[in-house]
C-alpha positions as CSV (number, residue, x, y, z in Angstrom):
1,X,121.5,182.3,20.4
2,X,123.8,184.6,22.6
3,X,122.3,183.1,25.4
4,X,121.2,180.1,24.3
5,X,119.9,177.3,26.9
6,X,121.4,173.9,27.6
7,X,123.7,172.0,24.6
8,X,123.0,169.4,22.9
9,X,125.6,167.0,22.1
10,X,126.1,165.5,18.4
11,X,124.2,162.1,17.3
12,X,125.2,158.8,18.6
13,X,123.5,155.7,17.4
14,X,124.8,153.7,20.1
15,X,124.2,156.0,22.8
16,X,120.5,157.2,22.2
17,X,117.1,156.1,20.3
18,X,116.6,158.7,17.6
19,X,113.3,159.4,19.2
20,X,114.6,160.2,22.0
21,X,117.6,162.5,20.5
22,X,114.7,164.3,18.3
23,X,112.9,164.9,21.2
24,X,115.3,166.4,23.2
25,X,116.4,168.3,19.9
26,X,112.5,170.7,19.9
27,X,113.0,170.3,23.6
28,X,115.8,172.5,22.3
29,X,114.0,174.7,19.8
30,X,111.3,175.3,22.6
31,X,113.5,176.6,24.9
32,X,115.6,178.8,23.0
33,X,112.7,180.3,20.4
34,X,114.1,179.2,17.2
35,X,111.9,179.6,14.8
36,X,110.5,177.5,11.7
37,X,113.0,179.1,9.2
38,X,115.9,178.1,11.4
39,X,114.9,175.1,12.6
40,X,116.6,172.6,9.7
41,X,120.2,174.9,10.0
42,X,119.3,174.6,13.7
43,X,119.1,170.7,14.0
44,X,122.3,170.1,11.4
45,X,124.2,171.7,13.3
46,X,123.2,170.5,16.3
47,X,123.3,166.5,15.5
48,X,127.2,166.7,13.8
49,X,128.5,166.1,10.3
50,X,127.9,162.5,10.5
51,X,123.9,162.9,10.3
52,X,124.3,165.9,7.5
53,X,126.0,163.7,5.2
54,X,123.5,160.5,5.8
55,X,120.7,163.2,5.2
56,X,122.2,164.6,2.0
57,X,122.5,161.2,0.9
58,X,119.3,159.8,1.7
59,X,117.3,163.1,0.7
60,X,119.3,163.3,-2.9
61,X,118.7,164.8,-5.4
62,X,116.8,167.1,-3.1
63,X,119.4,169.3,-0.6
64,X,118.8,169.2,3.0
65,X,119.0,172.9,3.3
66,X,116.0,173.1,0.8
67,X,113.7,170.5,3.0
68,X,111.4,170.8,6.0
69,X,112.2,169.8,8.9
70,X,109.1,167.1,9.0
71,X,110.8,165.7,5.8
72,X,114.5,165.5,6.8
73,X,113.3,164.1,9.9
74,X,110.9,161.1,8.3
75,X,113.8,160.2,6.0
76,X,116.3,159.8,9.1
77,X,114.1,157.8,11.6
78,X,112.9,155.5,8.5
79,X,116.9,154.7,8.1
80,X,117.7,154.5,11.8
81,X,114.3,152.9,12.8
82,X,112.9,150.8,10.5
83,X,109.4,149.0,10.5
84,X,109.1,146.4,13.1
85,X,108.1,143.1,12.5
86,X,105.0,143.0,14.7
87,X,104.8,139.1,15.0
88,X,108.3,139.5,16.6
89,X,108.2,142.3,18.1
90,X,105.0,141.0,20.3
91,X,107.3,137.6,20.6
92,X,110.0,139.2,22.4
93,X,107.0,141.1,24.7
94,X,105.6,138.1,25.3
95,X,109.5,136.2,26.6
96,X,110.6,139.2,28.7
97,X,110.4,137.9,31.9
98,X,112.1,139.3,35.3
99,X,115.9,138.5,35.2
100,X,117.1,137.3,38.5
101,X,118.9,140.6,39.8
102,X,116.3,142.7,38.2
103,X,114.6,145.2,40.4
104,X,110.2,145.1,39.9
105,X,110.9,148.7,38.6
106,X,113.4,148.1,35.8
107,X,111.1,145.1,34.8
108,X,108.5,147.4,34.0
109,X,110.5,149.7,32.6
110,X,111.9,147.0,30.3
111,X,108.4,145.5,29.7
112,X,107.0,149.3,28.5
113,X,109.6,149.6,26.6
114,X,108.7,146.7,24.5
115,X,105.4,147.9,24.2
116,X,106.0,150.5,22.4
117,X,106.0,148.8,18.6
118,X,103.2,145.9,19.8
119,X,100.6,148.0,18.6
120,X,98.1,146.8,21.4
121,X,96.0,149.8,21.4
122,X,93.2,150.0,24.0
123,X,94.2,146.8,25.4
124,X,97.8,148.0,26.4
125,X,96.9,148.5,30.4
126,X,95.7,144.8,29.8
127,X,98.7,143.4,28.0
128,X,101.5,144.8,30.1
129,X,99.3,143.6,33.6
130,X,99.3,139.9,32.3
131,X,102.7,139.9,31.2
132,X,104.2,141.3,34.3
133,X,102.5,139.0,36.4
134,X,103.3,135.7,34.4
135,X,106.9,137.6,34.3
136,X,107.7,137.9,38.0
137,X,110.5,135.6,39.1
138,X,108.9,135.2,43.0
139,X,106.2,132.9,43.3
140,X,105.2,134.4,46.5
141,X,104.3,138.0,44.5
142,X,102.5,136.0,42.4
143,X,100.3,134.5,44.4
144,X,99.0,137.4,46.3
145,X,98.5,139.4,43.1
146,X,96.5,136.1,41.8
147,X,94.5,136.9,44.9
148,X,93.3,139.8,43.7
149,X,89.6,140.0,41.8
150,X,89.8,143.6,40.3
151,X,93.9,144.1,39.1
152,X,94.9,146.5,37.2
153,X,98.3,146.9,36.1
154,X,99.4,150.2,38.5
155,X,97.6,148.3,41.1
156,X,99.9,145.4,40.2
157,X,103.1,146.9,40.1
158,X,102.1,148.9,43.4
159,X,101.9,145.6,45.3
160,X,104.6,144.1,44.3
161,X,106.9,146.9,44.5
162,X,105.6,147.2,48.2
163,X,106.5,143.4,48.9
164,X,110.0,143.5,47.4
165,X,110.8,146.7,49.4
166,X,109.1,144.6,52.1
167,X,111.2,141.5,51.7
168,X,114.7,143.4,51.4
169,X,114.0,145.0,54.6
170,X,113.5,142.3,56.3
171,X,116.3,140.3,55.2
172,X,118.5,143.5,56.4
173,X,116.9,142.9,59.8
174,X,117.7,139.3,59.9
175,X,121.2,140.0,59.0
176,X,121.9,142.5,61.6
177,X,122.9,145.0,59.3
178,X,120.9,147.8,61.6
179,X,123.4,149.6,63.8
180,X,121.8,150.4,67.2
181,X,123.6,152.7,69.5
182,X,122.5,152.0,73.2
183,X,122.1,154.6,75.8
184,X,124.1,156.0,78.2
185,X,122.2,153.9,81.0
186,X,122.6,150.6,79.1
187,X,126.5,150.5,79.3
188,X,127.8,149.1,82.4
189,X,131.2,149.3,83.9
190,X,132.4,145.8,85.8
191,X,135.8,145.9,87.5
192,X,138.3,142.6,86.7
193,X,138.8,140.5,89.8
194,X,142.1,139.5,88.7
195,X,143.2,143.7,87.8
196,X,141.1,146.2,89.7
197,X,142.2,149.3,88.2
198,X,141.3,147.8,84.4
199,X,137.6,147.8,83.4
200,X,135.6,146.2,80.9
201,X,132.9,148.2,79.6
202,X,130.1,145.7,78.6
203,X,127.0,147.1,76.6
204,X,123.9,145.5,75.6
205,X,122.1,145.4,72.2
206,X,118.6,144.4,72.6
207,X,117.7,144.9,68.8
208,X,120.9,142.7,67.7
209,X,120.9,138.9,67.7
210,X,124.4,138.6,68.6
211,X,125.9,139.9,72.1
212,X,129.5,140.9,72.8
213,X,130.5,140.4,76.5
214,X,133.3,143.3,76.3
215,X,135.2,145.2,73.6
216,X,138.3,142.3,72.8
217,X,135.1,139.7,71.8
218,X,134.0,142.9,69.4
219,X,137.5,143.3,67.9
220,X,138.0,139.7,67.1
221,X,134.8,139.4,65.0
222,X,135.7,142.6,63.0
223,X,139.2,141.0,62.9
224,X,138.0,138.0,60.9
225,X,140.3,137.3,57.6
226,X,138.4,137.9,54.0
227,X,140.0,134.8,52.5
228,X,140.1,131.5,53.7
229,X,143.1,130.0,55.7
230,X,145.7,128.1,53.2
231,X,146.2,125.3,55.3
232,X,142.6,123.7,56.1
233,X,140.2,126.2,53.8
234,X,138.2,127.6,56.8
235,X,137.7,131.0,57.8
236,X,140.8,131.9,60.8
237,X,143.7,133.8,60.2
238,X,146.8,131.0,59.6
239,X,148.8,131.4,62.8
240,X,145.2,129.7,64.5
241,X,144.8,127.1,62.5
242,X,144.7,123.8,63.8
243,X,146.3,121.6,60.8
244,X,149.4,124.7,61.2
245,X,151.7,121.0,62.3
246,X,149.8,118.6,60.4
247,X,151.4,117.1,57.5
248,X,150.1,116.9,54.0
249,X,149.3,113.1,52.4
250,X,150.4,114.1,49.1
251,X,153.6,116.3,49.2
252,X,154.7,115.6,52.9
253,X,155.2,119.1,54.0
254,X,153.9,120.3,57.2
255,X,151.4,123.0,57.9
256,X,148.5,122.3,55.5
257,X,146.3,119.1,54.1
258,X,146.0,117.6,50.7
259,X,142.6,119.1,50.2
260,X,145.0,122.4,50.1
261,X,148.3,121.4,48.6
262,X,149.7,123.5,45.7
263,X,151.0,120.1,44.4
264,X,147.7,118.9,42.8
265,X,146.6,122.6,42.0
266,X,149.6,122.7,39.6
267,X,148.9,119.6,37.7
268,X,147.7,120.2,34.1
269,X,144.3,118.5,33.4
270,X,143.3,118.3,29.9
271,X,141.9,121.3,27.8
272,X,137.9,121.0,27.5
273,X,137.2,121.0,23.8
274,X,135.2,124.7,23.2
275,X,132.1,123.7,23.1
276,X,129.2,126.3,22.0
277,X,126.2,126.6,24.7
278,X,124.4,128.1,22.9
279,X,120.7,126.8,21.6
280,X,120.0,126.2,17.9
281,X,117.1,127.7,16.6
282,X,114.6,127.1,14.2
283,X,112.0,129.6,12.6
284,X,109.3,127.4,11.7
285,X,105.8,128.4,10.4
286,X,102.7,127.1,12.3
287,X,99.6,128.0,10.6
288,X,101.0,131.0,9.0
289,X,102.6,132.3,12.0
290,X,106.4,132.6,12.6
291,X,107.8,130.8,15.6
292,X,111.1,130.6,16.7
293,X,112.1,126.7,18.1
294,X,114.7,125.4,19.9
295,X,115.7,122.0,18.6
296,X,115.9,119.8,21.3
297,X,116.7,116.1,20.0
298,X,116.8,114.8,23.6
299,X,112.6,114.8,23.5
300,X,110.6,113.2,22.1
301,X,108.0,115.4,21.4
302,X,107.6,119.1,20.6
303,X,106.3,121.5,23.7
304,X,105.2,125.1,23.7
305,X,104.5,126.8,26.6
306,X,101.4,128.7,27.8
307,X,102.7,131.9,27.9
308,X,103.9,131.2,24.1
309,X,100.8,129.8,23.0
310,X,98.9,132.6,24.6
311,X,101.4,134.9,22.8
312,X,101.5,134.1,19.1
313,X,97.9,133.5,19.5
314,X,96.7,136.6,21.4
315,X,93.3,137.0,20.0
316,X,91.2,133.2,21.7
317,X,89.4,133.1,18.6
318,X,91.8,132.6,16.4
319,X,93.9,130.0,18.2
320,X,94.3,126.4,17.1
321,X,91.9,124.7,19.5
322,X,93.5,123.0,22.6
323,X,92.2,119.0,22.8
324,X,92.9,117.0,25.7
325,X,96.3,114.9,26.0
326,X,97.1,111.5,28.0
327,X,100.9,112.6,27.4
328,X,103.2,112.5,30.0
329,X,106.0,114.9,29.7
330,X,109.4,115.2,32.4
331,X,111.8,117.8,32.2
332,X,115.3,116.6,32.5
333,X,116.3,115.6,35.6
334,X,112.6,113.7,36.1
335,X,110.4,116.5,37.0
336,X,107.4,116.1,35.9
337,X,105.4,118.9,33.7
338,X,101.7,120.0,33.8
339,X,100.4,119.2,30.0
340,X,97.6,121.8,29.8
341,X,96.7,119.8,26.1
342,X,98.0,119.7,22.6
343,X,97.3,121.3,19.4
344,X,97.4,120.2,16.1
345,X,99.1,122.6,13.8
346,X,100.6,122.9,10.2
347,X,104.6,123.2,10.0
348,X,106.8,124.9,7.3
349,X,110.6,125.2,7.2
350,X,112.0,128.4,5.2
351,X,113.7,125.7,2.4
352,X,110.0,124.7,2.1
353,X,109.8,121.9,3.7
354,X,106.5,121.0,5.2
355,X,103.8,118.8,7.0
356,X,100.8,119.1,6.6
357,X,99.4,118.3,10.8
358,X,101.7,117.7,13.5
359,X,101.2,118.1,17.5
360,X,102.3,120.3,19.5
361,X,102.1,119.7,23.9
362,X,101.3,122.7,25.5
363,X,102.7,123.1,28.7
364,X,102.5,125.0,32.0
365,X,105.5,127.1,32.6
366,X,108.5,129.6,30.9
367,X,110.9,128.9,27.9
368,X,110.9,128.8,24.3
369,X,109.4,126.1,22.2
370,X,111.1,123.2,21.9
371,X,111.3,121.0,18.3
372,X,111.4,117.4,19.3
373,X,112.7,114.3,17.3
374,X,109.2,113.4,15.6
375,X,109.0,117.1,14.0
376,X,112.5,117.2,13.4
377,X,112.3,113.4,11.6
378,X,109.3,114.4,9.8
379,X,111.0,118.0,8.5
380,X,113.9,116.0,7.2
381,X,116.1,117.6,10.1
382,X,117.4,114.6,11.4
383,X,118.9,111.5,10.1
384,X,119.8,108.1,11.7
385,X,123.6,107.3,11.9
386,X,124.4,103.9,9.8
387,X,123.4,101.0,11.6
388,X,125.4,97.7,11.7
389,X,123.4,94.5,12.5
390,X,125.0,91.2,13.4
391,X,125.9,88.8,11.4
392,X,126.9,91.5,8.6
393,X,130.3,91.2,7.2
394,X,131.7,94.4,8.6
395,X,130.6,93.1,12.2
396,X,132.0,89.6,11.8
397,X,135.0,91.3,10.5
398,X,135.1,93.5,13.2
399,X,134.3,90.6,16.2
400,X,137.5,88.6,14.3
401,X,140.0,91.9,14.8
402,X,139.2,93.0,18.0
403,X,138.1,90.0,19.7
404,X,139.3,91.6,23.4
405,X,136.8,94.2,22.9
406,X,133.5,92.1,22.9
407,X,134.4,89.4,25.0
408,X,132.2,88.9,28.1
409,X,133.1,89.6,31.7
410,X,135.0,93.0,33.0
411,X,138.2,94.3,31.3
412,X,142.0,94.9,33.0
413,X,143.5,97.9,32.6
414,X,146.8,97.2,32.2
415,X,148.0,100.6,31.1
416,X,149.8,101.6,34.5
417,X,149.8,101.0,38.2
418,X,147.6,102.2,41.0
419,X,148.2,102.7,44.7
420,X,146.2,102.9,47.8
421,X,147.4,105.3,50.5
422,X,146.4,104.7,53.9
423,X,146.9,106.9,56.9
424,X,148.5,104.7,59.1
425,X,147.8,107.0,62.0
426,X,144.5,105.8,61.8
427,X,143.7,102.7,63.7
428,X,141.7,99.8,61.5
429,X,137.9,99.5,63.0
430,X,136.2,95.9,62.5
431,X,133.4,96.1,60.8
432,X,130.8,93.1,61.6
433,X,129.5,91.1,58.5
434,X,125.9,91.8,58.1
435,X,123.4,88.8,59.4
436,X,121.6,87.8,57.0
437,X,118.0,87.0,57.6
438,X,116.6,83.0,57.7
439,X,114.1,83.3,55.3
440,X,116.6,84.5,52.6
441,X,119.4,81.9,53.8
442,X,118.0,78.9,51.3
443,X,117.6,81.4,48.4
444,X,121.3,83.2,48.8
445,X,122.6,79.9,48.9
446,X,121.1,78.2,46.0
447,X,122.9,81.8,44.4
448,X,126.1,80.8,45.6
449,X,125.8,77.3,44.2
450,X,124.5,78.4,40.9
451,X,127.7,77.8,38.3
């Protein structure tokens, strides 16, 4: 190996699949002709010490030197990559969708990827085309691509590649990003009335959306300050700001506003308890399959969403049948979801416990699968707080002590004083009570008189 081709660096688990590393490694042998008797002393001392002492441990009482290469290499990938799940390995397949940043081409890079321990077989071209288009984050892809009679995946990814590209160009062209150099005919010399030895050149950009008049309008715009002006918070450099004599309601000084003071920056407010954002999950059996949920004790009932029912279930045949639903289900904030239908499905916990039916509404959209408070009440998950009823002793007892606390009517705050600043540069403006109409007069009055 006097003249040996390439290196190869040792083995790093957190740097490179072992795949990948062993690949590159008869890459290796290839290219500089080692043979088979060499090949084992070849690859140890390629891949380090670290690997030849995990080898000698895992192949004991056999020594590496004595083994094949197919051997010492089945006993390392079964330690660095061992089987998959498939049920979760096809789950995470199924969630990948495109991340918000994320470029059409790494999404399909990161959706291959996954697909490499599905086992889908002949129906992989299939798998990864429906995926990627549930998966795209533009709606706009989507639909053209839904369009489309006879998609295939390449033919997929080919179109929305081309409409991305597409999009980002014209965004560049809308932001004038495009530099256009006019010609010598397009700039024009015009002499100052006021000075007529000075000139001001003035050139014309008919691809550009803005138009400089001469060179000091050019200057000023590449001139303009990165951070916003201390005294108001707008975009001008501090020595133009209007508010420069304008003095501040809260501290007095001159030459900013309250919005900006450092006064009210530099109070402390009080530390925000570390609260944890993130989900709690739940594996929980439905008919024999393994599904993560999210337990969601702000709904009611549990959801699941197409693309996961579709998912766990890939084969039609074997999914629980989906019957039509009268529920109505809102996201938070009031939007309303499409309910596709529900299915009825067993549910087991890993402690064991169980029910036997319980439903589940499927959903259109993306997400995981969300236990509500009926599942979670009927799995023992969640328990009611202590209830006190009136008339109890521990209410009465409690009305007695604190009677301040229940009586009717608004409370007074009586903790410390308030203030109203008014700017008394302002002048007061009369506002005119608001007339109200004669067919409500006899009504609002008989209000009014009501003790």
């Amino acid at each position: 190996m006097a003249n040996r081709v390439g290196s190869i660096e040792p083995y790093n688990e957190s740097e490179e699949d072992f795949d990948s590393y062993v690949s590159r490694i008869k890459m290796y042998f290839v290219a500089n002709d080692v043979g088979d008797a060499k090949k084992v002393a070849a690859f140890f001392t390629l891949a380090g010490p670290k690997i030849f002492g995990l080898a000698r441990d895992l192949l004991s009482p056999a020594k590496p030197e004595e083994s094949t290469l197919d051997k010492v290499l089945d006993t390392l990938r079964a330690h660095f990559k061992p089987t998959p799940v498939l049920i979760y390995e096809r789950y995470k397949f199924y969630s990948r969708a495109q991340k918000s940043n994320e470029s059409v081409k790494d999404f399909v890079a990161a959706l291959k990827a996954l697909a490499h321990t599905c086992e889908f077989g002949t129906t992989l071209s299939q798998m990864l085309r429906d995926r990627f288009v549930m998966g795209l984050a533009s709606d706009k892809i989507q639909q053209v691509l839904l369009t489309e009679s006879e998609l295939t995946f390449e033919k997929a990814v080919s179109m929305a590649t081309a409409r991305e590209t597409a999009s980002k160009d014209v965004q560049a062209m809308a932001s004038g990003s495009v530099h256009y150099v006019p010609s010598k005919q397009q700039v024009t010399k015009k002499t100052s009335t006021s000075n007529p030895n000075s000139s001001i050149v003035s050139k014309s950009y008919p691809y550009s959306k803005t138009k400089f008049t001469n060179v000091s309008s050019a200057r000023n715009m590449s001139n303009v300050p990165k951070t916003p002006c201390s005294g108001c918070g707008k975009l001008h450099w501090k020595r133009d700001c209007p508010f420069k004599n304008a003095s501040c309601h809260l501290c007095k000084q001159k030459g900013h506003l309250k919005k900006m003071c450092y006064t009210s920056k530099s109070k402390t407010t009080p530390s925000k308890k570390n609260v944890s954002d993130e989900p709690i999950m739940m594996d929980v059996t439905l008919d024999s399959v393994c599904v993560p949920m999210e337990m969601d004790t702000g709904a009611t009932c549990s959801l699941m969403p197409r693309c996961q029912y579709e998912g766990f279930w890939p084969v039609e045949s074997e999914r629980p049948p989906l019957n039509a639903s009268l529920t109505v289900v809102n996201a938070y904030g009031g939007t309303p979801l499409k309910v596709l239908g529900d299915i009825t499905v067993s549910a087991k916990l890993e402690d064991g416990s169980s029910v036997d039916a319980t439903k589940l509404v499927v959903v259109e959209g993306k997400g995981p699968c969300l236990m509500g408070r009926v599942l979670m009440r009927r799995l023992g998950l969640l328990k009611e707080a202590n209830k006190l009823s009136a008339g109890s002793a521990i209410a009465t007892s409690m009305l007695h002590d604190f009677p301040e606390l229940f009586s009717e009517g608004l409370g007074c705050y009586k903790e410390r004083r308030f203030t109203i600043e008014v700017d008394q540069s302002v002048p007061p403006k009369f506002c005119k009570a608001r007339t109200v109409p004669y067919t409500l007069r006899a009504k609002i009055d008989q209000e009014i008189d009501t003790p």
